[in-house]
C-alpha positions as CSV (number, residue, x, y, z in Angstrom):
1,X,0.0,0.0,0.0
2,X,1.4,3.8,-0.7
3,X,2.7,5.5,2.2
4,X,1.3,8.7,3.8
5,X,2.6,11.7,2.8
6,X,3.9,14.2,5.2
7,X,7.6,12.5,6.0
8,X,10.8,11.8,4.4
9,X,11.3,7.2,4.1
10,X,15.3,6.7,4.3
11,X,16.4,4.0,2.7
12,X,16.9,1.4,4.8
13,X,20.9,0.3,5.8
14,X,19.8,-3.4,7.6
15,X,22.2,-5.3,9.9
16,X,21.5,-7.9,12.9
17,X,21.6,-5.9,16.0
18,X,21.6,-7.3,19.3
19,X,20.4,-5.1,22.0
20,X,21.0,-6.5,25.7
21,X,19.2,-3.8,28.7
22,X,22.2,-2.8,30.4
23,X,19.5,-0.7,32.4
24,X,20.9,2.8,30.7
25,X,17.9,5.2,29.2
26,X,17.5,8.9,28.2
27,X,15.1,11.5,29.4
28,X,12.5,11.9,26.1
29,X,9.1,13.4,25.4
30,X,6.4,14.2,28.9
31,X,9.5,12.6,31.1
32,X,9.4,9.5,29.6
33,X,12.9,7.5,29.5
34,X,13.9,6.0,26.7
35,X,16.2,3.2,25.5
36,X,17.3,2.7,22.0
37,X,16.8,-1.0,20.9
38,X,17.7,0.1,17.2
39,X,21.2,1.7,17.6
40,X,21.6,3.1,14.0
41,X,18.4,2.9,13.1
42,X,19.2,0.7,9.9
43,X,19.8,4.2,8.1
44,X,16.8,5.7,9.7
45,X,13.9,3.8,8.5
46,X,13.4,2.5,11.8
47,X,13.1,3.2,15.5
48,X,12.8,1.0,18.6
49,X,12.5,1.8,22.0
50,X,11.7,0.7,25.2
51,X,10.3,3.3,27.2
52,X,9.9,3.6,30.9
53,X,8.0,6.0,33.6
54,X,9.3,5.2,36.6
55,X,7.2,6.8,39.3
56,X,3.8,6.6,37.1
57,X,0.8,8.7,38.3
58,X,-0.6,11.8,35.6
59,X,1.4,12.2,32.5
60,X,2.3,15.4,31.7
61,X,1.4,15.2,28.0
62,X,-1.0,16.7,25.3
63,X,-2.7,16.0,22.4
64,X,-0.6,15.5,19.5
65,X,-0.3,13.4,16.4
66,X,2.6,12.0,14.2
67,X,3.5,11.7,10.6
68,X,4.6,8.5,10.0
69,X,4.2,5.7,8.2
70,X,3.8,3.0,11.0
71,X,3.5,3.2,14.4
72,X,2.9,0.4,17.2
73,X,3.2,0.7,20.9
74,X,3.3,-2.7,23.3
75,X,2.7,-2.7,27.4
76,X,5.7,-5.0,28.4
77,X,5.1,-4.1,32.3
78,X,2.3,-2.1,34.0
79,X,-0.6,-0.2,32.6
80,X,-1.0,3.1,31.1
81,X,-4.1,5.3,30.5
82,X,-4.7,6.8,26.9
83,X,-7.3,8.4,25.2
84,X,-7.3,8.2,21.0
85,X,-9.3,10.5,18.5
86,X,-12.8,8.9,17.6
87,X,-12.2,5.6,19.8
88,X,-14.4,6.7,22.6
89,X,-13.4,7.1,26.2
90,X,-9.9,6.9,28.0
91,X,-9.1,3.1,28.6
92,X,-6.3,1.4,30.2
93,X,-3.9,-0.9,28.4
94,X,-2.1,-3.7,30.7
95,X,0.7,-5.8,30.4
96,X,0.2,-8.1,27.4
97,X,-1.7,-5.5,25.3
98,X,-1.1,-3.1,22.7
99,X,-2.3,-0.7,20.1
100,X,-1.5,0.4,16.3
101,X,-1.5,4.2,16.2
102,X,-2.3,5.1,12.4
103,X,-1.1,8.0,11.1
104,X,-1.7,11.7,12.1
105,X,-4.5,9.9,15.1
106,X,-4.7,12.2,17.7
107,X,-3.8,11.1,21.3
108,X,-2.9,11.5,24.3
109,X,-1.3,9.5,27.5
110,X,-3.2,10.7,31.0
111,X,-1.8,8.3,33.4
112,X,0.3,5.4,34.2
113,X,1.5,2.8,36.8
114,X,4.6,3.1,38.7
115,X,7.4,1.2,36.6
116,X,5.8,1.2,33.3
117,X,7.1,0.3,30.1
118,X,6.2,0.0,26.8
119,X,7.7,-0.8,24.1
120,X,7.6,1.6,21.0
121,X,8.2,0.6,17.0
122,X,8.1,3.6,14.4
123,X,8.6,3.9,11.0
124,X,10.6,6.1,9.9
125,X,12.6,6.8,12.6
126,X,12.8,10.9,12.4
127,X,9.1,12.1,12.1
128,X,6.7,15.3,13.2
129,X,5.3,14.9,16.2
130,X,2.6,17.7,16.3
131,X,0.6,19.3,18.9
132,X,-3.3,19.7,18.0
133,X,-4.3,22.4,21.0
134,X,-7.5,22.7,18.9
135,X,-8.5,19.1,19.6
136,X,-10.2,18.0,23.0
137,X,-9.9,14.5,23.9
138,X,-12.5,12.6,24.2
139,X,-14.3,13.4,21.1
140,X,-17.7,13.4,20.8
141,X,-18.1,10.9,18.0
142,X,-17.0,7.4,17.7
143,X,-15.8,6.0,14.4
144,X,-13.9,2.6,15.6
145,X,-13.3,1.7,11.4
146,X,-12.3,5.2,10.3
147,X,-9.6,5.6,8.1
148,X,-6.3,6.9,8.8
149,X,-3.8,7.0,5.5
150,X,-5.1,3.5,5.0
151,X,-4.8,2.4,8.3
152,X,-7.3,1.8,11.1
153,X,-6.7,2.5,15.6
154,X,-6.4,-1.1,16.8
155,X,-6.2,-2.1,20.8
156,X,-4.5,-5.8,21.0
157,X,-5.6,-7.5,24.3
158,X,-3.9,-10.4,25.0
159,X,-6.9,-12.9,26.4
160,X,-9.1,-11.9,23.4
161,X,-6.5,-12.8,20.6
162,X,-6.5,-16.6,18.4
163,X,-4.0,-18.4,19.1
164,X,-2.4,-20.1,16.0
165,X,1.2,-22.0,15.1
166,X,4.0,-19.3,14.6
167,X,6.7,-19.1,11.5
168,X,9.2,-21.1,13.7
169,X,7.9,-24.8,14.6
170,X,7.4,-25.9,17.9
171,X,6.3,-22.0,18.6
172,X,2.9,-20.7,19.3
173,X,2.0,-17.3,18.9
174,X,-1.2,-14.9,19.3
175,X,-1.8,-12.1,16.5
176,X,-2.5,-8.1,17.2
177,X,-4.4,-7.4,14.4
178,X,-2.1,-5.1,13.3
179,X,-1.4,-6.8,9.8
180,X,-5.2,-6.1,9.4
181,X,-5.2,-2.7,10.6
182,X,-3.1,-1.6,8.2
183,X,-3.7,-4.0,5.2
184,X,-0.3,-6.0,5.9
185,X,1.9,-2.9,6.1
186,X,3.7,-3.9,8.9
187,X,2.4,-7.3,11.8
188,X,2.7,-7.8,15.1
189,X,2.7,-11.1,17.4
190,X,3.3,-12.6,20.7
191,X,5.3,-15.9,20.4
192,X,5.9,-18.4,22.9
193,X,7.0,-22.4,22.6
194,X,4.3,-24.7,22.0
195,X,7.2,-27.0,24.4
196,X,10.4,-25.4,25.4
197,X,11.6,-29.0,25.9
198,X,11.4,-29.0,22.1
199,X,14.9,-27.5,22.7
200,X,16.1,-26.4,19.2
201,X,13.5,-25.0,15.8
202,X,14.8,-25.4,12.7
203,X,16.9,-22.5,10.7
204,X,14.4,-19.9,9.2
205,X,14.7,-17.0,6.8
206,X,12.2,-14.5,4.8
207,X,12.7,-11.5,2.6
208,X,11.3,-9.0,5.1
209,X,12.0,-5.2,5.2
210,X,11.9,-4.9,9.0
211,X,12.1,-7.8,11.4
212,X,12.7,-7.7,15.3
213,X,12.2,-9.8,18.1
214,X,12.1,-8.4,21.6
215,X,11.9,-10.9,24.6
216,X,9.1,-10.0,27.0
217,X,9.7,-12.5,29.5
218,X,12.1,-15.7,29.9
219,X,15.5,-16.3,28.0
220,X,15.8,-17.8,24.5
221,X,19.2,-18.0,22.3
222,X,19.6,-16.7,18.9
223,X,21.5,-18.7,16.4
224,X,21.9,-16.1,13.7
225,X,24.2,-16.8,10.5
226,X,27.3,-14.9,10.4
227,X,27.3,-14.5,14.3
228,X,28.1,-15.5,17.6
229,X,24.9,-17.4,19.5
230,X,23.6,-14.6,21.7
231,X,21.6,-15.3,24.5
232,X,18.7,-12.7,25.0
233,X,17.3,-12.0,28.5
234,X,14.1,-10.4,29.4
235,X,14.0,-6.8,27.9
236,X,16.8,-7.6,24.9
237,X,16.2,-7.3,21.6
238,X,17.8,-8.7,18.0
239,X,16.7,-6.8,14.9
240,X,17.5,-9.5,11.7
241,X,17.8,-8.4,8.0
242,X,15.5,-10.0,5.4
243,X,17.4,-13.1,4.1
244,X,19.6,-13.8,7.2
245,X,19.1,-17.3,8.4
246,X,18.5,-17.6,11.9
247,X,17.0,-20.1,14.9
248,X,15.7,-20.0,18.5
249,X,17.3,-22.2,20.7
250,X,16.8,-23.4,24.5
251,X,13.5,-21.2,25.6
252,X,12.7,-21.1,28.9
253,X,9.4,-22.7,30.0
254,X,8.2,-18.5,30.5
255,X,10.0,-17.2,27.4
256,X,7.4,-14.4,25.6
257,X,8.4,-12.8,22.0
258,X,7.5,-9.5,21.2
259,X,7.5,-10.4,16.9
260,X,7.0,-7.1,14.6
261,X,7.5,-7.4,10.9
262,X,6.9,-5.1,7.4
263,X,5.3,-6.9,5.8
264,X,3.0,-8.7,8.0
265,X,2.2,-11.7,6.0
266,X,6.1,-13.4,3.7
267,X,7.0,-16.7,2.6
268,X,9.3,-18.2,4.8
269,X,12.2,-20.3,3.8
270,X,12.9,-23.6,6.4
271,X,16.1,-25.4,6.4
């Protein structure tokens, strides 16, 4: 599908990049921290970050809007209060949930729980993010299918979601509904083995323009061609170039997979 209009897409400059939380962030945006799980940025087509408030309570934020191309945000630890343009009343987001912010949606975060974080995936990396003073949130209307540059607001939540096989065998996973949302732009799924005595899945690869996994809970190991095994804790990250031939290896029994991918749907190649 055509992107929005409004930003400048860098081409993209992919590498595998492992990420491991060595517990440094930055101050950002309404004294959010962040913490770059995308160092480069392959070229700036991409950002990832896991984002943190540590003493939670009101947000000091506003209503604002991005442009950008694609934009998810994932509750890894807490809850958070928002409120979205023409999706009806504030709600609260948990641990295990997520939304898909379309393009130029107006929002706002009100309120969060001590120790929150979230993790944030945006594409492209530099992009407007505009304040609409002119806007009150809630509005007075709700349009849950209205179109945003082709894309639709989406809230994941985690016990309503099918659960179905994932790309990598022995490995379950339950969908967003972001690949929906915005007619397979970009996807986004929560894996976990089917039976982490299963030990070892076979070697994978797919011609994808973004791919990262980001561990939620647990410890897996990634076997990536052309590197060292790293073994990824709760809160690391690996982001793995289209073509590169990788496996998951020795899950814990807890292990959870943050999975987000442009496209959302690819044929995947098994060794």
């Amino acid at each position: 599908m055509p992107a929005p209009s409004g930003f400048e897409l860098p081409d993209s400059h992919p590498s595998l990049v492992v990420v491991h939380d060595d517990g440094e962030s930055g101050v950002g945006r309404a004294g959010m921290r962040y913490r770059d799980l995308l160092p480069g940025r392959w070229g700036g087509r991409f950002i990832s970050s896991h984002i943190t408030i540590p003493d939670g309570g009101p947000v000091p934020d506003y209503v604002h809007y991005h442009r950008i191309r694609f934009q998810m945000i994932f509750v890894k630890s807490g809850w958070v209060r928002l409120v979205y343009e023409d999706q009806g009343l504030p709600f609260v987001l948990h641990a295990g949930a997520g939304v898909l912010q379309p393009p130029e949606i107006r929002h706002r975060v009100l309120e969060s729980s001590p120790g929150l974080e979230v993790i944030e995936i945006g594409c492209p990396a530099e992009h407007e993010t505009i304040a609409d003073w002119s806007l009150t949130l809630p509005t007075p209307s709700v349009d849950e299918d209205r179109d945003f540059g082709g894309q639709r607001f989406v809230r994941h939540v985690a016990a309503d979601a099918p659960v179905m096989p994932w790309r990598l065998a022995g490995w379950l996973c339950r969908d967003t509904g972001i690949g929906a949302a915005t007619d397979g732009l970009a996807g986004a799924r929560v894996a976990r083995p089917a039976d982490a005595s299963t030990g070892r899945s076979p070697a994978v690869s797919h011609d994808t323009e973004y791919c990262q996994l980001i561990v939620l809970a647990g410890t897996v190991t990634l076997e990536a061609a052309g590197a060292d095994p790293a073994t990824l804790h709760e809160s690391d990250s690996a982001a793995i170039p289209g073509g590169t031939e990788y496996r998951l290896v020795a899950p814990t029994d807890d292990c959870e997979v943050l999975d987000v991918t442009l496209p959302a749907e690819f044929a995947v190649v098994t060794d």
